[in-house]
Phi, psi and omega in degrees: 000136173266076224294164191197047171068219229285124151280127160203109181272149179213162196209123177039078144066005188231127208286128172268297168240134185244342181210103186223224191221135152256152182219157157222128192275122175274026175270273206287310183075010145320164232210145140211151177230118181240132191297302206246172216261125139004312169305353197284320152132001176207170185266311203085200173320166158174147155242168176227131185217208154219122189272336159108351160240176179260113177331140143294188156329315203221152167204146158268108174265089185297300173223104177268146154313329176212187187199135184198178189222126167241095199278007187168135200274354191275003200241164160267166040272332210294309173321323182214041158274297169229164186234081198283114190258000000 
């Protein structure tokens, strides 16, 4: 996964995360938009989509496939799934 600056989720018109982290796998192009930046050692809030292009600086993930909470990053899936530069 890649950061890819500035985040920000909304789910139906109602705002989730307004200043978080984008991230995108450039293979695949799943998407996570996340409250805390991954060194931290958890995502916090975070969605996921695939928008089907390669991020710009910054992305607004309007209707994510999904919305979840993450409290560590050290359990799976996350451990030995993704790799966050």
């Amino acid at each position: 996964m890649y950061q890819h600056g500035a985040g920000e989720l909304q789910d139906g018109g109602k705002e989730i995360i307004s200043r978080g982290y984008a991230f995108q796998c450039h293979k695949c192009r799943v998407a996570f938009v996340t409250e805390y930046h991954p060194s931290s050692g958890k995502l916090g809030i975070y969605g996921k989509d695939n928008p089907g292009y390669l991020l710009g600086t910054s992305y607004t993930m309007r209707n994510p496939d999904y919305v979840g909470e993450n409290k560590s990053l050290s359990v799976e899936p996350w451990r030995s799934s993704y790799i966050w530069y």
